[in-house]
MIRO-333877 format. One record per residue (C-alpha): residue in one letter; x, y, z. Coordinates in Angstrom, 2 decimals, always signed. Layout:
! residues N
  r        x        y        z
  a        X        Y        Z
...
***
This chain:
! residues 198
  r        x        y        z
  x   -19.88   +19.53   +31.88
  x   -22.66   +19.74   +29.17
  x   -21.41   +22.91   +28.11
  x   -17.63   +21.89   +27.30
  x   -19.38   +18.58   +25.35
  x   -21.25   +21.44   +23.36
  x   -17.71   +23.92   +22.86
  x   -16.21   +20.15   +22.06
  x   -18.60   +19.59   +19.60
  x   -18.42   +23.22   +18.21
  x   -14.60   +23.09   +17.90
  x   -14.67   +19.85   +15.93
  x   -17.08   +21.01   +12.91
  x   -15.43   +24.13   +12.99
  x   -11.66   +22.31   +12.90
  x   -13.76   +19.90   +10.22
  x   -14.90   +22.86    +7.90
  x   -11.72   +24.45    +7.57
  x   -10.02   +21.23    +6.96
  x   -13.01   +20.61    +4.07
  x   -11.79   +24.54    +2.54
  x    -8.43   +22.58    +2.37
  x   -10.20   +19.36    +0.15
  x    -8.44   +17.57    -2.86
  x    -7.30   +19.24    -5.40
  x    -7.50   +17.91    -9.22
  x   -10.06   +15.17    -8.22
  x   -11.23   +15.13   -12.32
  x    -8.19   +13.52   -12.79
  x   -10.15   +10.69   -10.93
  x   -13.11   +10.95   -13.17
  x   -11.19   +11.08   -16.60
  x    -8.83    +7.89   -15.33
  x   -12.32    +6.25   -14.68
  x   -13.86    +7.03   -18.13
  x   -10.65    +5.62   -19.91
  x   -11.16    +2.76   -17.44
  x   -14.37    +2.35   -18.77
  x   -14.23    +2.81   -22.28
  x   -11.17    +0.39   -22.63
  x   -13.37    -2.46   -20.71
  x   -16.00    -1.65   -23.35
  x   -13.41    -1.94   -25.83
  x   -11.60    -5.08   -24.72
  x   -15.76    -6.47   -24.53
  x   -16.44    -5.72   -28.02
  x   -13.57    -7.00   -29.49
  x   -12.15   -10.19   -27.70
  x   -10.19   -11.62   -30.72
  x    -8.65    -8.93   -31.84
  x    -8.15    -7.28   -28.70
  x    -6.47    -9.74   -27.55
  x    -3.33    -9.12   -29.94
  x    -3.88    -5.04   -29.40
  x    -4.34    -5.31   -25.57
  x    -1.05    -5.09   -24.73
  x    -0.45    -1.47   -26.44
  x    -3.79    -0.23   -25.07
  x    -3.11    -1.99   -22.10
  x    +0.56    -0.70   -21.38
  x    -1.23    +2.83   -22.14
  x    -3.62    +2.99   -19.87
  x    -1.04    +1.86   -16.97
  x    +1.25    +4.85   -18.30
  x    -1.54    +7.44   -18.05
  x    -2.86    +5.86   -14.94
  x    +0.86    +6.64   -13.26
  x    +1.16   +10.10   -14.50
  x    -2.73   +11.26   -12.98
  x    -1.59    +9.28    -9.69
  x    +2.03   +11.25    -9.98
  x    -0.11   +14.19    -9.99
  x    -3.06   +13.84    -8.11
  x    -0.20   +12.09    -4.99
  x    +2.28   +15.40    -5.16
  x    -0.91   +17.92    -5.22
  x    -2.16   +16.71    -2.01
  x    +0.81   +14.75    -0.55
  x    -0.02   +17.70    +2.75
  x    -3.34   +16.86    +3.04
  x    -3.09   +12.65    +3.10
  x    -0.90   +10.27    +5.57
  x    +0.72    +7.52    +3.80
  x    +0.71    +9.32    +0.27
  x    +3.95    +7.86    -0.06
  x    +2.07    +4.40    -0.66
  x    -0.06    +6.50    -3.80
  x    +2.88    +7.47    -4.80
  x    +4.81    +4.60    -5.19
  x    +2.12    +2.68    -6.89
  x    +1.84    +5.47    -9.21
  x    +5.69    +5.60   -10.21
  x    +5.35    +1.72   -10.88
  x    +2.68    +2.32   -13.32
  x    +4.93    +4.41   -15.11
  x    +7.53    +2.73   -14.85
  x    +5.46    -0.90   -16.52
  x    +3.78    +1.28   -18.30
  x    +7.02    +2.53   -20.66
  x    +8.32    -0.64   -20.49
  x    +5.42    -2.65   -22.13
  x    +5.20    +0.06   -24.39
  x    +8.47    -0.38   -25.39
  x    +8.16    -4.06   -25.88
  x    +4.88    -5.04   -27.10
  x    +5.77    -9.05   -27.74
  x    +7.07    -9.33   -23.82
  x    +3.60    -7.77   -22.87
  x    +1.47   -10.29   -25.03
  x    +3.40   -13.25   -24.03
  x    +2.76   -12.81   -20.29
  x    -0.62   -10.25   -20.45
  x    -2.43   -12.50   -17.71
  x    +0.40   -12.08   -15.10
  x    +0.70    -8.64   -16.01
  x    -3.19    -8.36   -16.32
  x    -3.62    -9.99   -12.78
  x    -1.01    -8.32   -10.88
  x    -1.53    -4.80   -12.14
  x    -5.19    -5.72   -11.19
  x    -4.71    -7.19    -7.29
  x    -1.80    -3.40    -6.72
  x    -4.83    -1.33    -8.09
  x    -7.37    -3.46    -5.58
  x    -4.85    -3.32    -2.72
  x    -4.08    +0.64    -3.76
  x    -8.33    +1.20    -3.87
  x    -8.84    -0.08    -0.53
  x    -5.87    +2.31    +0.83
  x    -7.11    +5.10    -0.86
  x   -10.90    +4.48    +0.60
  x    -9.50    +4.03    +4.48
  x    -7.28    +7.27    +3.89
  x   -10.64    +9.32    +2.28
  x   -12.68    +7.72    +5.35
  x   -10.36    +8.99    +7.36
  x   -10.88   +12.71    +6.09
  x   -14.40   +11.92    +6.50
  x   -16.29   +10.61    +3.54
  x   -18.65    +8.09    +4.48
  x   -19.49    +6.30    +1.19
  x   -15.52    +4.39    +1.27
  x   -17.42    +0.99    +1.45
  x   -17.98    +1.44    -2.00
  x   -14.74    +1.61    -2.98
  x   -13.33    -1.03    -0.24
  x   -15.66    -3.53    -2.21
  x   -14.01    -2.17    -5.50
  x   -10.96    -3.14    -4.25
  x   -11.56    -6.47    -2.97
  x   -13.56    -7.22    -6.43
  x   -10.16    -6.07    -7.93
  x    -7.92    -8.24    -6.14
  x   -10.27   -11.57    -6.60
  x   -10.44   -10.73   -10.23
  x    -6.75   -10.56   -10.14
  x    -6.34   -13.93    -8.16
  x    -8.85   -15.79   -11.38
  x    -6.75   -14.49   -13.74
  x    -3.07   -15.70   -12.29
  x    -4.51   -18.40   -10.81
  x    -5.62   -19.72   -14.67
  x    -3.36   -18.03   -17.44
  x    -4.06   -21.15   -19.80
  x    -7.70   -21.08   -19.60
  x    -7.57   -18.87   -22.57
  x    -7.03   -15.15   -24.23
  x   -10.91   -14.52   -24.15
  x   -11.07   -15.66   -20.53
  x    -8.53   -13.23   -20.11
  x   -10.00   -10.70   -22.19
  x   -13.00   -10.99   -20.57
  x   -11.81   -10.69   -17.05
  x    -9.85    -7.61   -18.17
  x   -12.97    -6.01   -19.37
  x   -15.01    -6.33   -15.90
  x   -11.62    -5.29   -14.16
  x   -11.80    -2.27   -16.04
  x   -15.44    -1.54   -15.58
  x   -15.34    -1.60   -12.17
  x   -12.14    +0.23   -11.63
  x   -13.72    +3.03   -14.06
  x   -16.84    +3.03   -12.18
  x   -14.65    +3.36    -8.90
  x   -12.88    +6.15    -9.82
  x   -15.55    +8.28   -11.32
  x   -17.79    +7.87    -8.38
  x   -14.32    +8.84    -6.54
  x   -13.93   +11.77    -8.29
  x   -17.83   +12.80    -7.94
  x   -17.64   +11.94    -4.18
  x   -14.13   +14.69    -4.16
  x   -15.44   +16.95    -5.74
  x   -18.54   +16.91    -3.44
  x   -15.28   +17.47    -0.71
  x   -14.35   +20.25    -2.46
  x   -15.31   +24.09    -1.29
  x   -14.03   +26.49    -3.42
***
């Protein structure tokens, strides 16, 4: 009996291991999504007027770039994640906002909070998926970015709730949003690439 608990045991970190040889691929992606994250909430901080009026553009950028790493990041280890077709659909949607508030600048300014707060309360939603699947493969910080996610999604609720409270309310909002998505996804990335064995 307390032998086949031991070859139990023995079997599972060796079935763990090899499934760790098999770890995410591309997880920089995560850390350079989180630096732009970051140095657009700086940005958007700095500057409230004028941001404001250049937020969409920026704005409609990030959302683009943010689809195209999760496009990536989703196909190169769709085999190694349940429910990457989740990822992936969030990711085509941020391309798919993304080009369109690119291509129309005035629609994005006129309606930036609803945009603002709903891309906001996907990404929290998307976060605390992403941190159940990664807890699932075995990394035991995903608290971290469960409470990302919630913070996400309450931000997101303040700014729909209130789209006349102001632009600097707004911008303001934005810029902690960003912050602590950036901060999410580089410590995401550090924690994958800590996953990784090469």
């Amino acid at each position: 009996m307390v032998l086949d608990k031991v070859i139990k045991n023995q079997l599972n970190i060796i079935i763990m291991e090899n499934f760790l040889e098999k770890q995410v691929k591309h997880w920089w992606l995560s850390v350079l999504l989180g630096v732009l994250l970051i140095a657009m909430g700086i940005w958007v901080m700095l500057t409230p007027v004028q941001s404001y009026i250049t937020l969409s553009l920026f704005f409609s950028a990030v959302i683009f770039v943010s689809g195209i790493t999760g496009v990536i990041f989703t196909l190169s280890n769709k085999n190694r994640m349940k429910g990457w077709g989740w990822q992936l659909t969030g990711s085509i949607l941020d391309l798919i906002f993304g080009t369109i508030l690119m291509i129309y600048p005035g629609l994005s300014m006129m309606v930036l909070p609803f945009i603002v707060g709903f891309w906001f309360m996907f990404n929290g939603f998307s976060t605390i998926g992403l941190s159940g699947e990664l807890k699932r493969m075995g990394w035991k910080s995903s608290g971290w970015g469960i409470a990302s996610g919630i913070l996400s999604i309450i931000l997101a609720v303040i700014i729909i709730m209130n789209p006349i409270v102001g632009a600097l309310t707004v911008v303001y909002m934005t810029s902690f949003a960003f912050l602590s998505s950036g901060i999410f996804r580089i410590y995401l990335g550090i924690q994958l690439k800590k996953l990784k064995v090469d």
